[in-house]
C-alpha positions in Angstrom: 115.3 111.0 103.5 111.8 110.6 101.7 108.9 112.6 102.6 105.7 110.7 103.2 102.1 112.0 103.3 100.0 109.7 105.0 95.7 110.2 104.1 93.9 108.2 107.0 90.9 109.3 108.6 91.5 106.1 111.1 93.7 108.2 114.0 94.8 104.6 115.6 95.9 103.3 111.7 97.5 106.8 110.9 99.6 106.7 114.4 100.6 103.4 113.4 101.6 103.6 109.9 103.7 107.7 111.0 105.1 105.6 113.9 106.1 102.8 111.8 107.8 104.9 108.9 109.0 107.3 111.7 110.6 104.6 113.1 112.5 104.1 109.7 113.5 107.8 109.3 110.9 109.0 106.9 109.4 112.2 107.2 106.0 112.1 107.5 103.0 114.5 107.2 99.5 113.3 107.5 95.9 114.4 106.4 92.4 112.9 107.9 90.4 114.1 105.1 90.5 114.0 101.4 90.1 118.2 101.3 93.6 118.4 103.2 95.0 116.0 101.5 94.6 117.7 98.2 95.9 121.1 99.2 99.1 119.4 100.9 99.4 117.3 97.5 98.8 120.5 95.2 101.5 122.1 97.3 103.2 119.1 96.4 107.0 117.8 97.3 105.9 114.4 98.3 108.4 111.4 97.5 105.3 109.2 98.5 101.6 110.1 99.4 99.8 107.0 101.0 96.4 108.0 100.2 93.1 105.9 101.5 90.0 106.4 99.4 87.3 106.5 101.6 87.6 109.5 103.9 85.2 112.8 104.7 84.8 115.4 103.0 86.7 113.9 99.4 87.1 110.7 98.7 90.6 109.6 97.7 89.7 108.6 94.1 88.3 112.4 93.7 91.3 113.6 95.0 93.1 112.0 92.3 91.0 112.9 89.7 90.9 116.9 90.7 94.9 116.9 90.9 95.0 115.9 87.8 93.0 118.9 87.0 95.2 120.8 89.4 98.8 119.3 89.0 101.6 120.8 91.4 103.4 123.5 89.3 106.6 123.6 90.9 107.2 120.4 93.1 104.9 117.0 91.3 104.3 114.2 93.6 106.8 111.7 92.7 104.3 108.6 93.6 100.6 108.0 95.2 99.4 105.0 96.5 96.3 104.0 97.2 95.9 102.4 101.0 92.5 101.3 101.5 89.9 98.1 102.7 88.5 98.0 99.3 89.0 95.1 97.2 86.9 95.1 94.8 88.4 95.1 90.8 86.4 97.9 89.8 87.7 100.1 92.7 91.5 98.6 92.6 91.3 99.2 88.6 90.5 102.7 88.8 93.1 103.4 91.8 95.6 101.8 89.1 94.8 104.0 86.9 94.9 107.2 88.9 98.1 106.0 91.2 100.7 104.0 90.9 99.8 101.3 93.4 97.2 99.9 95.2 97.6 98.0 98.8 94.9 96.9 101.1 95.3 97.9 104.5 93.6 94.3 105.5 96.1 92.3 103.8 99.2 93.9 105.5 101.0 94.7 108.8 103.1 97.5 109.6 106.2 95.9 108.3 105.0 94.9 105.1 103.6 98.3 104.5 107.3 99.6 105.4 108.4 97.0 102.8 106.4 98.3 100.5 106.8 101.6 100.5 111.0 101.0 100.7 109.8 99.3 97.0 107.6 101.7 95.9 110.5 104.3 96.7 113.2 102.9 95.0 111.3 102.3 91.7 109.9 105.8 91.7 113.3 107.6 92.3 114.6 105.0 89.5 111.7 106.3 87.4 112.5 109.9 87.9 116.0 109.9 87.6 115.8 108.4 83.7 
């Protein structure tokens, strides 16, 4: 099954998302910051990394930007989404542009979010198996 890293520094919301993907036997790690999330991501061996942008320490767009400074050498990220509150075009234009998805956490409940990521799955190991 998949392995999920989950970047939320909102305990109740990252409870809810692990519980939710849990629930549909993903494996899920978590970070609450942006500095843990970008050693587990350098480490690397994530099917999917849910990442939120604004969090302590690094923001989510910087860790984007320094992985790709610092890319996994044995085990690449397949696929990163950004899973924030912010909507604005400047911010979801960028996220495009260092991810490979944007969702906004307002806009969606658990389920969708488990739709989504079933989506984002299946197109990424599509993608990496051509």
């Amino acid at each position: 099954m998949a392995k999920i890293l989950i970047v939320e520094d909102d305990i109740q919301l990252m409870e809810i998302y692990s519980d939710a993907l849990m629930a549909e036997g993903y494996e899920i790690d978590t970070a609450d910051d942006g500095e843990k999330a970008l050693n587990k991501m350098i480490k690397g061996g994530y099917d999917l990394v849910l990442l939120d942008i604004i969090l302590p320490r690094i923001n989510g767009l910087e860790v984007m930007e320094q992985l790709k400074e610092l890319p996994p050498s044995q085990n690449p990220n397949k696929c990163v989404i950004f899973l924030t509150n912010l909507d604005k075009g400047e911010e979801i234009e960028k996220g495009l542009k260092l991810g490979n998805g944007y969702i906004i956490k307002s806009q969606i409940t658990p389920g969708d979010l488990i739709r989504e990521v079933g989506l984002y799955l299946s197109s990424s190991s599509h993608l990496s198996s051509q």
